[in-house]
C-alpha positions, 0 to 999 in steps of 0.5 A, a space after each residue: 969155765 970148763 964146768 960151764 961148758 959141762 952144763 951148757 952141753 947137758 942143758 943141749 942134751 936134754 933140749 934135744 932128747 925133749 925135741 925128738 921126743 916130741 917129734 918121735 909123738 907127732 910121727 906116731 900120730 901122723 903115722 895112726 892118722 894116714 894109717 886111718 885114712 887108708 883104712 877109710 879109703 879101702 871101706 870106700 871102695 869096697 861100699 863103691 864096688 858094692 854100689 856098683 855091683 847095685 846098680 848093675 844088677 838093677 839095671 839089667 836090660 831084662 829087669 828094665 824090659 820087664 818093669 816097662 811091661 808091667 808098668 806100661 798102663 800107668 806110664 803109657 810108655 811107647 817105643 822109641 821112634 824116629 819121629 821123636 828126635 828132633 833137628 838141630 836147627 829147630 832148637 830154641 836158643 836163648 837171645 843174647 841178653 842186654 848188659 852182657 860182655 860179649 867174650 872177646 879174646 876167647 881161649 882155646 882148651 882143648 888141646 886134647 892134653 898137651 903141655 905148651 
């Protein structure tokens, strides 16, 4: 009895050395997956801030001001003037359309980030 007893907690042993040795495997390799991620999420961000910077420098005012200049005989650009700015009563908007459920029980989403 005693020497069945001896096997059975070897054969517990030696399943459970190969369970955390498997384990031990799966954690280095979530370990190297989540370590890569970082690695990509840190490129992101610095190819987003060199974007950024891009657009900040393409965009500067006096670059802009003076591509209109440039191009003000091909694009016929005009300052902006008060007439161009419409009301909103002369707005077309769209008729309602036949075979649409009208919304009856509307909800309300804009409770500015408050919790019920």
């Amino acid at each position: 009895m005693r020497s069945v007893l001896f096997v059975l907690t070897a054969c517990a042993v030696i399943g459970l050395a190969f369970w955390a040795y498997r384990e031990n495997y799966r954690t280095q390799q979530a370990l190297d997956v989540t370590e890569q991620l970082q690695r990509d999420i840190g490129a992101s961000r610095a190819r987003l801030a060199v974007l950024r910077a891009e657009w900040a420098y393409l965009n500067r005012p006096s670059r802009l001001r003076d591509l209109a200049d440039l191009n003000f005989d091909s694009l016929g650009l005009m300052p902006m003037a008060p007439e161009q700015f419409g009301r909103i009563d002369q707005v077309a908007y769209p008729l309602e359309e036949e075979g649409l459920l009208p919304i009856t029980d509307p909800i309300e989403v804009s409770n500015m980030g408050e919790r019920p």
